[in-house]
MIDRENNU-506618 format. One record per residue (C-alpha): x, y, z. Coordinates in pm, whole numbers, plus 50000, padded with zeros to 5 digits. Layout:
# MIDRENNU-506618
XYZ...
***
This chain:
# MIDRENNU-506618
669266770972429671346739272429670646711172204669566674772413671536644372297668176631872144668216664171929671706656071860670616614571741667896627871541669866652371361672506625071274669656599271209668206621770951671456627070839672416596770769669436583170598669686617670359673016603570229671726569270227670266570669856673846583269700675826554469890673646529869683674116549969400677866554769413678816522469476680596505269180680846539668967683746549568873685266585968986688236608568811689396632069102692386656468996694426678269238697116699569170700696697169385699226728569595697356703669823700396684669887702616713469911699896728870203699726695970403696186692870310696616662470160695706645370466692166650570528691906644770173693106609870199690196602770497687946612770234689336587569958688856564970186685676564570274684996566269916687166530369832685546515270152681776523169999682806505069686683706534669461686246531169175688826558469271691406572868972693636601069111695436626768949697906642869058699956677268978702966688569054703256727068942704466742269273707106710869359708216720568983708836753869003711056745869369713126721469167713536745768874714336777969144716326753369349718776743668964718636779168868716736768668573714466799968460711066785968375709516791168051705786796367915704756800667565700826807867559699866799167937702066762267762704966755667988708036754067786710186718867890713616716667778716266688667817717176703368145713556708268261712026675068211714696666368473713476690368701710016677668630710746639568620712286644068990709336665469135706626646769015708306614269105708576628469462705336639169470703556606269336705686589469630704376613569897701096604669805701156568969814702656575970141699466589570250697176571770086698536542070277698466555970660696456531470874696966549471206694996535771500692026559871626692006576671273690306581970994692166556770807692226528671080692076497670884692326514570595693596487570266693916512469981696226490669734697376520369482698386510969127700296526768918701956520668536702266532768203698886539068116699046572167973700686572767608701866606467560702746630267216704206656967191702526690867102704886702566855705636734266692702786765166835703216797066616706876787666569707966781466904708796740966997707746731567325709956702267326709326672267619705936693967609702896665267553699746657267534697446628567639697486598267296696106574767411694656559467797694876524667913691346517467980691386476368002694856481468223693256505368478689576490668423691536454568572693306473468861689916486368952688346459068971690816447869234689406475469430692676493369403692906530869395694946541569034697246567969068697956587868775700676615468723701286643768485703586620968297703126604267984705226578667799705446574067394706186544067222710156553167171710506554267489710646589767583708966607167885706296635167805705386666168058701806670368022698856693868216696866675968537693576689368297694566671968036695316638268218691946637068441689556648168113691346623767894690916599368107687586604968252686316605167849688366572767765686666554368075683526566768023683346578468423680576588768615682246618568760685426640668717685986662868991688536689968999689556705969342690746742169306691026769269439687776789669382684786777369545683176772069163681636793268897680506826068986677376845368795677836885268757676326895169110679046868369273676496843169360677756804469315676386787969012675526754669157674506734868850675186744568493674386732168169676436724767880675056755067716675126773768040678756770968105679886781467727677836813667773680236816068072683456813267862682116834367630681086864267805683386893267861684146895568184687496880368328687216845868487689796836168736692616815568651691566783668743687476785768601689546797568305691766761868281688866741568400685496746868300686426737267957687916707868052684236706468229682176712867918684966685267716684266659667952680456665567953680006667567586681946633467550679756614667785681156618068137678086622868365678696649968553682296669668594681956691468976684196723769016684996725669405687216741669623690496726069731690616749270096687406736870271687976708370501685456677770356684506694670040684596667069833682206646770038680146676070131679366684369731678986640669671676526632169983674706665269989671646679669737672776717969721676546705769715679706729069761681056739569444679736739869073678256711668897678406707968531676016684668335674596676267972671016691468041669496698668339669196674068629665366683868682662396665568467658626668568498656726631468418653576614468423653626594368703653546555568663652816525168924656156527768981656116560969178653186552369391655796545169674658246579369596655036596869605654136583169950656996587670139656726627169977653256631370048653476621170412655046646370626652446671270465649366648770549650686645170882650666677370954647366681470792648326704170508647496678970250644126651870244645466615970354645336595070089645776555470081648226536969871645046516969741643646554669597647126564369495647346535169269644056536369070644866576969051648146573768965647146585768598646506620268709649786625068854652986640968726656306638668915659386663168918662956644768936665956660169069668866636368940666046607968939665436611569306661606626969324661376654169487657996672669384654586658169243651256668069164647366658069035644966672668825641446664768834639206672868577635486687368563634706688868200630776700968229632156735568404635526733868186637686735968489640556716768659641546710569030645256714469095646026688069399648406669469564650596695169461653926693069720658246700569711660356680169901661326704570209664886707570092663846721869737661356744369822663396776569757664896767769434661506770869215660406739969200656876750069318656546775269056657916751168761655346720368873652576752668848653446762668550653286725368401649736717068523648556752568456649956744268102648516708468082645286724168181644996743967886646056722767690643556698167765641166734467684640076733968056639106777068113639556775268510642296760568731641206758569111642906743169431641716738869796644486747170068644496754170434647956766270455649476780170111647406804570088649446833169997651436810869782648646809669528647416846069561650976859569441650656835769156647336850169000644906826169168641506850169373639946836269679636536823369614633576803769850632946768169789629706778969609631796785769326633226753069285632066727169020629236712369150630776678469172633596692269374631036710069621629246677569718632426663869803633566695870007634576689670329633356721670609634906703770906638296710470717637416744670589640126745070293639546779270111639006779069710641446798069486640626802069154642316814068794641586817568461644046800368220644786825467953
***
């Protein structure tokens, strides 16, 4: 059956206002986004600058980073220079660091190339991305590894946080490469992880992002690992089983950046068109997230979250699965309440009511935000009351539904009749609505 063109305005109404609460959050933050010279060398590079834009143009303080591995190794093939690795380390000679000055150089320029399109009837009509670049990586060099020098080898010394902190507030786009510079003037080949974490750390950003070419982190049966803890993502690294190449080089980078205060660090993939705005502006995301501790928190409720709580309890009143209440009722009940956060957007709340003569509890309000009701959410705000419940030594935990039902059975709770209510609750019960009574004893 065809969709109508008001199907069509509703769908991108209800779009739009879904993304509308990480525009406002985005804006001013500042974002680390590293790519390796694969997406240049594939002509993807493209659609990726669309995406940049739209980023700059909603007020987000873009750093790039940029590799240059394949572009490298063309320039190396192309000299008939034979290219050298000591532990997964490439090995850069005199003759190398040419090869590597000259293809990252090229590179760099290709992408401000891009990054400065402003075709007509495009993505990046109008577009005014200013790039900046400079010395703002001090490099070192790594030295002697299990007797073998690595030479124009480096690593990140030190970042120029009040140089690119100024460009960004210019509302220009920083471009970094895998280059570093020492204080004696010589030129450094360093890693594009090594750039983007060090950086990320030193500016204390709100996200690093690595595109890649997995589509994240993978648990044993294959299923994406959407969000993973600190703790989570070690128990990754250390397991046994082989990781590909690239979760290998950057989930530690991941855990590094996260451990050092960076926000959040996402794993995505590089070959799906829009991925990086499709993991930013959407709640599941596209690839793997990493953070400190998990995004989700149960709270009491304050005054504060009479209006969240609202706007979540609607839809289900009108559809007359939940009781209406008024803001007026909300706010002198508002101590019963406990929310559930996702990234502090609420997204799940409910009430308990006591009944201390009969040593039971009502379980209301209870309701999950329509986009996490498969991820457990339901079952973790159960688990909390039930919890509260006996902790507050009530025996019984009840709740009155006309359309979960089944819901409650499979988690322990027995249809009773109203008769078996507390017998301040069955005055109050309401026949016209006919709500059937589950009950369960708190162990």
């Amino acid at each position: 059956m065809p969709q109508t063109p008001a199907h069509h305005s509703t769908e991108f109404v209800n779009w739009f206002r879904s993304v509308a609460p990480y525009i406002n959050a985005f804006r001013g933050k500042t974002f680390v986004v590293a790519f390796g010279g694969e997406v240049i060398a594939d002509g993807k590079f493209v659609e990726l600058t669309h995406d940049f834009n739209l980023l700059a143009s909603l007020g987000v303080h873009l750093v790039l980073v940029h590799g240059a591995r394949p572009q490298i190794e063309q320039h190396l093939s192309r000299n008939d220079i034979s290219d050298h690795y000591h532990q997964g380390i490439r090995l850069t000679d005199a003759a190398t660091m040419q090869c590597v000055k000259e293809a990252v150089g090229r590179t760099r320029l290709e992408v401000e190339a891009l990054l400065s399109m402003g075709l007509a009837n495009s993505p990046m009509a109008n577009a005014d991305i200013r790039v900046a670049g400079g010395n703002f990586i001090t490099a070192q060099p790594m030295g002697v590894i299990n007797g073998v020098d690595l030479l124009y080898t480096g690593c990140v010394r030190k970042v120029d946080v009040a140089a690119i902190k100024d460009r960004l507030e210019f509302n220009e786009v920083v471009l970094l490469s895998s280059l570093g510079y020492s204080p004696t003037g010589e030129i450094f080949n360093l890693t594009l992880e090594d750039v983007a974490t060090t950086t990320a750390i030193a500016l204390d950003a709100d996200k690093l992002i690595f595109l890649m070419d997995t589509d994240g982190v993978m648990d044993k049966q294959d299923k994406l690992l959407r969000e993973l803890t600190i703790a989570t993502a070690n128990a990754v690294l250390s397991s046994k089983r082989k990781l590909p190449d690239d979760i290998g080089l950057f989930l530690p980078c991941a855990v590094r950046a996260c451990e050092a205060g960076v926000a959040r660090t996402h794993l995505i993939s590089r070959h799906h068109d829009g991925s990086l705005l499709q993991e930013l502006f959407s709640d599941d995301g596209i690839g793997s997230m990493v953070v400190e501790s998990t995004l989700n928190t149960i709270r009491d409720a304050t005054i504060d979250d009479v209006g969240g709580i609202l706007k979540l309890l609607e839809p289900l009143e009108e559809e007359g699965v939940l009781v209406r209440r008024s803001r007026e009722l909300l706010e002198r009940e508002i101590e019963r309440f406990v929310v559930m956060e996702h990234d502090h957007r609420i997204i799940g709340c409910a009430a308990l009511y006591p009944f201390p003569d009969e040593k039971a509890a009502e379980l209301a309000c209870m309701a999950v935000h329509a986009q996490y009701r498969r991820h457990g959410y339901g079952d973790a705000l159960l688990n909390h009351m039930s919890s509260e419940a006996k902790n507050q030594r009530f025996k019984k935990l009840f709740v009155l539904t006309t359309r979960t039902a089944h819901w409650f059975v499979e988690r322990g709770f027995n249809e009773v009749e109203p008769s078996q209510l507390p017998a301040e609750k069955k005055a109050l019960y309401n026949y016209q609505r006919r709500s059937k009574a589950f009950m369960k004893t708190l162990k």
